[in-house]
C-alpha beads as a LAMMPS data file, in Angstrom:
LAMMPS data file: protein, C-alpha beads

258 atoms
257 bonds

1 atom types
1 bond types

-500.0 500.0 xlo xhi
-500.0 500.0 ylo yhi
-500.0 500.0 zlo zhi

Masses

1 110.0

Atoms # bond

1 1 1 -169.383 219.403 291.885
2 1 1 -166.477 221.346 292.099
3 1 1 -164.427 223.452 289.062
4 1 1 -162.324 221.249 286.863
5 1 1 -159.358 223.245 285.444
6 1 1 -156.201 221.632 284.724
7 1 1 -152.713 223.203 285.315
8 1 1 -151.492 223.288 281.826
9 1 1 -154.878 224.497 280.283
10 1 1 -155.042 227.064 283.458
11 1 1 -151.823 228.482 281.480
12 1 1 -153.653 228.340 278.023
13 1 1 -157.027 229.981 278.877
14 1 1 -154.709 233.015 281.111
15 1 1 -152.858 233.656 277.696
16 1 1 -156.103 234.063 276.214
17 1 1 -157.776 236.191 278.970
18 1 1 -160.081 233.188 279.301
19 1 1 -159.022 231.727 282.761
20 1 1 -162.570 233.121 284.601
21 1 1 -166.312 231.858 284.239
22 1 1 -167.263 235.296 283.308
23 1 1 -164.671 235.606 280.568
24 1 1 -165.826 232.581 278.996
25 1 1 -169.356 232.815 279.415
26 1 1 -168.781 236.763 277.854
27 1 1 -167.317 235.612 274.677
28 1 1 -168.420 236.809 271.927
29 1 1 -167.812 233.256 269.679
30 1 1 -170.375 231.979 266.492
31 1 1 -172.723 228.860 267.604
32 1 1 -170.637 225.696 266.117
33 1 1 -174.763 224.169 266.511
34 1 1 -177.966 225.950 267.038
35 1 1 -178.576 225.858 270.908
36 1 1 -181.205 223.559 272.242
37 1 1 -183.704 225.240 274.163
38 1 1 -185.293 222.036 276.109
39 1 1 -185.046 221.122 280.015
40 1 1 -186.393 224.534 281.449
41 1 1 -183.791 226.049 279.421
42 1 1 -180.480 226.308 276.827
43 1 1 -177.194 224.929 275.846
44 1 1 -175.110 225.204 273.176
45 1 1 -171.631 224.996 272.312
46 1 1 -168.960 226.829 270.858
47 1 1 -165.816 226.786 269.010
48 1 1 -162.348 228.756 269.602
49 1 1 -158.910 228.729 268.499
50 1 1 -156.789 229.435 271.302
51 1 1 -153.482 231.009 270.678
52 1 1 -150.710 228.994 272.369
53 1 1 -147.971 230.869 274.735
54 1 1 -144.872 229.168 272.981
55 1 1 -146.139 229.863 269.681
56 1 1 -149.285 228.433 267.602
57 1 1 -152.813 227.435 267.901
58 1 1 -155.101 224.686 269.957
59 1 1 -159.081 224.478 268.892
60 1 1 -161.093 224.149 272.004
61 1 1 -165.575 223.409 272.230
62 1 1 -166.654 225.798 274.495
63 1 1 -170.092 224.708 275.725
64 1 1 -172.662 226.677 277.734
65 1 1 -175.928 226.306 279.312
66 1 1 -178.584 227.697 281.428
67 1 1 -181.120 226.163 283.430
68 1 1 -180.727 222.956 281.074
69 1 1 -181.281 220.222 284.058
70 1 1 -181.327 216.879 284.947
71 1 1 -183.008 215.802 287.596
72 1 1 -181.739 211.939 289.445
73 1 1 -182.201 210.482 292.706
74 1 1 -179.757 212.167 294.488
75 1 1 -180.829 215.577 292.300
76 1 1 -184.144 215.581 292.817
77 1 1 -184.701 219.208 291.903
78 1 1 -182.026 219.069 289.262
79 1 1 -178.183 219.641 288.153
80 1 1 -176.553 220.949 285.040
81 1 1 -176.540 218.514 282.355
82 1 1 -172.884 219.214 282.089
83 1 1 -172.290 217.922 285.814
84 1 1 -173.085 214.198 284.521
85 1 1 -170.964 214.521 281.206
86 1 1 -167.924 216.237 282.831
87 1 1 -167.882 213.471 285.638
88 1 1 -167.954 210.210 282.967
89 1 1 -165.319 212.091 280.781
90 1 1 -163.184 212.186 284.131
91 1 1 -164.368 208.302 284.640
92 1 1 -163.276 207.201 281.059
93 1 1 -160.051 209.202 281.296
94 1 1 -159.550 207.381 284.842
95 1 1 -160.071 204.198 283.140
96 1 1 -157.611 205.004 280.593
97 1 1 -160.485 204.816 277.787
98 1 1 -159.675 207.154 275.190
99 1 1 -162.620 210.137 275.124
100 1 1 -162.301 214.019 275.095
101 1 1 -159.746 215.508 276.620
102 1 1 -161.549 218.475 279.407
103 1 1 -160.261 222.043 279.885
104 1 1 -162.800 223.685 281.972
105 1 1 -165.279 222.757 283.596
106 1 1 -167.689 225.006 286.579
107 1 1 -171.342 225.833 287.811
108 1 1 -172.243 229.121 289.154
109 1 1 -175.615 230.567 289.948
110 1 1 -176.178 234.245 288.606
111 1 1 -179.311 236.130 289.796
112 1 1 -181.539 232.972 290.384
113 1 1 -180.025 231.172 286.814
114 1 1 -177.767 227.941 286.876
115 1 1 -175.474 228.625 283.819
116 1 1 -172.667 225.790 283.217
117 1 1 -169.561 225.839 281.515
118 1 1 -167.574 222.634 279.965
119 1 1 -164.769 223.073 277.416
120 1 1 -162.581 220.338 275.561
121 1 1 -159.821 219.917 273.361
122 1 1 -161.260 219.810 269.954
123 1 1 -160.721 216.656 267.900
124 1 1 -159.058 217.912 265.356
125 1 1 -157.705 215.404 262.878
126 1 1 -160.270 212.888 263.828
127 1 1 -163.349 212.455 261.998
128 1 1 -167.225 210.546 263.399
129 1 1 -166.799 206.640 262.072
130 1 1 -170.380 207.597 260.255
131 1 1 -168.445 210.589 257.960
132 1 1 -165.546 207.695 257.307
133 1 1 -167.785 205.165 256.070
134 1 1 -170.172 207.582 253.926
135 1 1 -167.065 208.446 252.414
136 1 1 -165.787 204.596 252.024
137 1 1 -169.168 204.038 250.578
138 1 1 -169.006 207.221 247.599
139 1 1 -165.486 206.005 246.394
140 1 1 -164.802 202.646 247.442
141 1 1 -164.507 200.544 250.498
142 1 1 -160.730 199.369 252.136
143 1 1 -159.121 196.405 251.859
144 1 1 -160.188 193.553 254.504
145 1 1 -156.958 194.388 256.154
146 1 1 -157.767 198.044 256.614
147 1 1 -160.911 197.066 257.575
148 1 1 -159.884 194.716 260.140
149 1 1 -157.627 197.011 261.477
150 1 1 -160.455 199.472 262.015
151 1 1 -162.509 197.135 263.703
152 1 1 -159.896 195.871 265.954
153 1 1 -159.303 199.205 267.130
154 1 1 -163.025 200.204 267.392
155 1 1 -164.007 196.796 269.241
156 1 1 -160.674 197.140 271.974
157 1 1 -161.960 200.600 273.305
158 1 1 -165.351 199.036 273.484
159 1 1 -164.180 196.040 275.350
160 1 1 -162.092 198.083 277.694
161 1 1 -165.261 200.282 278.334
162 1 1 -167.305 197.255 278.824
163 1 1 -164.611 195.983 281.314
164 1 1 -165.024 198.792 283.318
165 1 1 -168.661 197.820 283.588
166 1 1 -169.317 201.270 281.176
167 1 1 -172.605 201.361 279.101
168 1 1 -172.082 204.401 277.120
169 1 1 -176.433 203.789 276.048
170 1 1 -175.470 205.951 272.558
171 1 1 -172.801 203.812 270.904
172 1 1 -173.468 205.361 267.092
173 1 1 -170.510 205.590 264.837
174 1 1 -171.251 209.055 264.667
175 1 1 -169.962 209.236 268.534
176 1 1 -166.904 207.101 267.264
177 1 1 -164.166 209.536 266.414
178 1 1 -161.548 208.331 264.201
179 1 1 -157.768 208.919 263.039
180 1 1 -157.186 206.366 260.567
181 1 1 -153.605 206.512 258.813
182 1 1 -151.510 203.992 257.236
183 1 1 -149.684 203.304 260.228
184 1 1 -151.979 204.070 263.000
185 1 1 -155.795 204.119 264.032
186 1 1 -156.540 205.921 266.946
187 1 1 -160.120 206.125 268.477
188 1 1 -161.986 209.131 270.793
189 1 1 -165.676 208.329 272.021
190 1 1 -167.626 211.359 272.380
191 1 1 -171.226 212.273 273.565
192 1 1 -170.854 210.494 277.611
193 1 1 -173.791 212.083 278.981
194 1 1 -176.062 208.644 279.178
195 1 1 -173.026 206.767 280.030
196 1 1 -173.552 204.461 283.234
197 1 1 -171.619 202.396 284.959
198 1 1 -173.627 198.650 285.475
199 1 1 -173.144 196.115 288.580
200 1 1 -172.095 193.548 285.849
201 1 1 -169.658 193.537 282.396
202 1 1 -172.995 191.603 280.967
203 1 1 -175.190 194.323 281.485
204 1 1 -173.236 196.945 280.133
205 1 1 -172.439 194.474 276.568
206 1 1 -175.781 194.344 274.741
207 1 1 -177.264 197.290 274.551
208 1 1 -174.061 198.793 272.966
209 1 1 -173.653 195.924 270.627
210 1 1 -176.901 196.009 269.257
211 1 1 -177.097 200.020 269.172
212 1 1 -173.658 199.753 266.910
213 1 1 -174.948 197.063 264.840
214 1 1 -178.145 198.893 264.089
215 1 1 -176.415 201.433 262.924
216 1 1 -173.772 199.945 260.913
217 1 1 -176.013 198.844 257.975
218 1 1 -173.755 200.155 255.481
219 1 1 -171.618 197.562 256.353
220 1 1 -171.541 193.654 254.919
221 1 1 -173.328 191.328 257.231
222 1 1 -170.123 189.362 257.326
223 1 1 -167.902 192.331 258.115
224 1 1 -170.238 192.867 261.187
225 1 1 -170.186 189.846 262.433
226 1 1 -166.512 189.484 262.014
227 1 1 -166.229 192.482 264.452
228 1 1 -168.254 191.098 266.521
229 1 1 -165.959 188.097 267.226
230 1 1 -163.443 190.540 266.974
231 1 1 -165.328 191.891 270.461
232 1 1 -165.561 188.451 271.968
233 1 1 -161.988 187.691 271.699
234 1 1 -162.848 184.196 269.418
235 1 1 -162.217 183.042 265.966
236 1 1 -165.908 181.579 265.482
237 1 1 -168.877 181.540 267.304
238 1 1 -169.506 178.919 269.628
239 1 1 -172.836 177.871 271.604
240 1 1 -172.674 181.580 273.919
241 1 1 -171.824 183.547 271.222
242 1 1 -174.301 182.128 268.755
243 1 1 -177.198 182.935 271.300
244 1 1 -175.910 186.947 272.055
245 1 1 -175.509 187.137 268.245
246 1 1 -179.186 185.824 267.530
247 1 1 -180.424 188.202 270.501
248 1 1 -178.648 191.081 268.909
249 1 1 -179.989 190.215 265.273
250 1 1 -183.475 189.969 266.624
251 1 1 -183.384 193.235 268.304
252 1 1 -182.004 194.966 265.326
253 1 1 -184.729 193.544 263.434
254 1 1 -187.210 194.462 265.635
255 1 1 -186.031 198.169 265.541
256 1 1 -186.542 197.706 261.668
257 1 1 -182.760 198.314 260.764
258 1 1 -181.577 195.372 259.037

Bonds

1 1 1 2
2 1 2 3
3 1 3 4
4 1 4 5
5 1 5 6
6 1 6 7
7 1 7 8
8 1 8 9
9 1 9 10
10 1 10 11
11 1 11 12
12 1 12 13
13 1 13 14
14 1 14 15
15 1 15 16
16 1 16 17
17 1 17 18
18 1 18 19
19 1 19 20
20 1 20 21
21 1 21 22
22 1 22 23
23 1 23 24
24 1 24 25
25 1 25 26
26 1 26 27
27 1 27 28
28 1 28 29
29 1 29 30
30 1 30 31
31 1 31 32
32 1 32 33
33 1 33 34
34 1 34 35
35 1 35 36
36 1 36 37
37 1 37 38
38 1 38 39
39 1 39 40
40 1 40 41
41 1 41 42
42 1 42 43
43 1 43 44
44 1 44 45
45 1 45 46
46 1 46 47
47 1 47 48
48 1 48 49
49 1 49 50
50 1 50 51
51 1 51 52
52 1 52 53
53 1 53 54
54 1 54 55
55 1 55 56
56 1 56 57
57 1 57 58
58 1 58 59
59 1 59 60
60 1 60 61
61 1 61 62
62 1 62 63
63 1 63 64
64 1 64 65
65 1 65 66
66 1 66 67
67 1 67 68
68 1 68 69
69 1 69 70
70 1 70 71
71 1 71 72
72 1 72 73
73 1 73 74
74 1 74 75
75 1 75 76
76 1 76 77
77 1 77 78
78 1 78 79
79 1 79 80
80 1 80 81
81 1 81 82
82 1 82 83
83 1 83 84
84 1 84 85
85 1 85 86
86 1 86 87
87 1 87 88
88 1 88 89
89 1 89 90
90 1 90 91
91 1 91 92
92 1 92 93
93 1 93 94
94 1 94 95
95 1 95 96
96 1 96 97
97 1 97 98
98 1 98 99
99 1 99 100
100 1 100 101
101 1 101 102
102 1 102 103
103 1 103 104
104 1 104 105
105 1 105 106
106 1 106 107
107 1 107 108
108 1 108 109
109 1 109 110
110 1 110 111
111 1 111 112
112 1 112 113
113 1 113 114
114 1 114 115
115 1 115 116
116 1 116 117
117 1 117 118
118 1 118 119
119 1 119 120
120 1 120 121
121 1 121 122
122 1 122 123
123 1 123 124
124 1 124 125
125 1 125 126
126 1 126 127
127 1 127 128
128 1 128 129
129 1 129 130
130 1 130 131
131 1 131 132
132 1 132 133
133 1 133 134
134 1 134 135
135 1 135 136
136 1 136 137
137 1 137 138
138 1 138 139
139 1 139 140
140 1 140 141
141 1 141 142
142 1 142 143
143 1 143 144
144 1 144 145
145 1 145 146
146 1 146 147
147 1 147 148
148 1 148 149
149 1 149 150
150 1 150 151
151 1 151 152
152 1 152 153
153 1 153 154
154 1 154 155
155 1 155 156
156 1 156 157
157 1 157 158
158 1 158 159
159 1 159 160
160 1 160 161
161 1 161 162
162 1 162 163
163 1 163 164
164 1 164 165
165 1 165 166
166 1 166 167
167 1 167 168
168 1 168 169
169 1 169 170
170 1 170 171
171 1 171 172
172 1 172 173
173 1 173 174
174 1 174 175
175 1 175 176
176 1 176 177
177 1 177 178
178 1 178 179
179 1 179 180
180 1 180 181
181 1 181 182
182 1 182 183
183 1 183 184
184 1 184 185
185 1 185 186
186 1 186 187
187 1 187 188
188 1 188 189
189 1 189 190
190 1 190 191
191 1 191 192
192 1 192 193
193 1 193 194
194 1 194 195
195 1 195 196
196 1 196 197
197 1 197 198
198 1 198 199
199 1 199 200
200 1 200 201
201 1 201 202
202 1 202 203
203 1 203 204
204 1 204 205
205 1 205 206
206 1 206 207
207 1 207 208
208 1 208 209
209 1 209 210
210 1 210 211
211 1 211 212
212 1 212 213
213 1 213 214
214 1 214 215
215 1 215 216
216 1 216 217
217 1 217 218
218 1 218 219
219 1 219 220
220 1 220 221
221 1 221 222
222 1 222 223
223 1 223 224
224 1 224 225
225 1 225 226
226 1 226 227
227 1 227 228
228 1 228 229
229 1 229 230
230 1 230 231
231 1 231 232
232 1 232 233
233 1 233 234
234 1 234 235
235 1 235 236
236 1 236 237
237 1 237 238
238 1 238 239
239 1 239 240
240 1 240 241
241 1 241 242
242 1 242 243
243 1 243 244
244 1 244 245
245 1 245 246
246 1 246 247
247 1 247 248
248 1 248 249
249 1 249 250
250 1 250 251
251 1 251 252
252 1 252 253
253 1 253 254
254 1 254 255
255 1 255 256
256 1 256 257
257 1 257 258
């Protein structure tokens, strides 16, 4: 796959000395995470503050990785894990579904090694839906209105990834960033690496319903199913519903979560 390097971060990165592979794969920057060393090899990511040529600062991830492969059908002896990630955060951004935002991305091979690079905008202001509701949970829960609105926002970006026939295969609130304020809720899914695009919207539903579900549990039975109508587009649930509800409550069951 080729480099991805948009114009405006092409201006960033050069007022930073960053604009090269080397010079980013040189930095000296603290692990935000412990690398994994798995897949024949390592990755781990990064962050920086950037300092911004009209004045200020941006936060960027900068992620790195060596011989950490994948291999497919059409990779049979393996790519970057990074190749897959960077090409479903260009897919959701082409579908207009609100994910990370990418400022470099490139493969080179150094003296036999495959080392990676994939940088994004750093969420900053946003927080993972888990954090929210542990917090909701210590010092009180939101009205049903703010919790509605939540949910409404949560369950639109899901159905406009599931209308794009986009599984994402690790739909945990933890992946669900949030900006919740008193006028606004905006949402940013992160973690796209298992995200696949199905032959059919159906196929691409369930497995994310039930993986959100399953990991909702600090949430009222009610409240989930209320966001799950929310999903569906319907004020109560009617013969189809009923049966993909009952098929989602007996697979969270069976994965002893409820």
């Amino acid at each position: 796959m080729k480099d991805h390097f948009p114009d405006h971060w092409q201006v960033i990165l050069r007022h930073n000395k960053l604009d090269s592979f080397e010079s980013l794969w040189d930095l000296q920057a603290e692990w935000f995470e412990p690398p994994n060393q798995r897949r024949g090899g390592w990755s781990g990511v990064s962050r920086c503050d950037l300092e911004l040529p009209e004045g200020g600062k941006v936060g960027i991830f900068l992620k790195r990785q060596e011989n950490h492969i994948t291999r497919t059908f059409l990779h049979p002896f393996g790519i970057p894990t990074f190749v897959r990630e960077i090409q479903n955060i260009l897919l959701f951004k082409k579908a207009s579904i609100p994910a990370l935002e990418p400022v470099y991305f490139a493969v080179r091979k150094v003296e036999g090694d495959l080392r990676a690079i994939l940088c994004s905008e750093a969420l900053d202001g946003y927080e993972p839906l888990k954090n929210l509701v542990e917090r909701w949970v210590a010092e009180g829960w939101p009205d049903r209105k703010n919790r509605q609105r939540l949910m409404e926002a949560v369950a639109s970006v899901m159905s406009r990834m599931h209308d794009h026939k986009i599984q994402h295969n690790c739909f945990y609130p933890k992946h669900i960033f949030v900006r919740f304020t008193e006028t606004a809720i905006d949402i940013r899914i992160i973690d796209l690496e298992k995200a696949k695009v199905k032959i059919l919207r159906r196929y691409a539903t369930f497995r994310d319903l039930y993986t959100l579900n399953r990991q909702s549990r600090a949430w009222s039975r009610t409240d989930r199913l209320r966001f799950f109508l929310i999903y569906l587009g319907r004020k109560h649930l009617d013969r189809d519903a009923k049966g993909l509800w009952r098929k989602i409550a007996r697979r969270t069951i069976t994965k002893g979560k409820i």
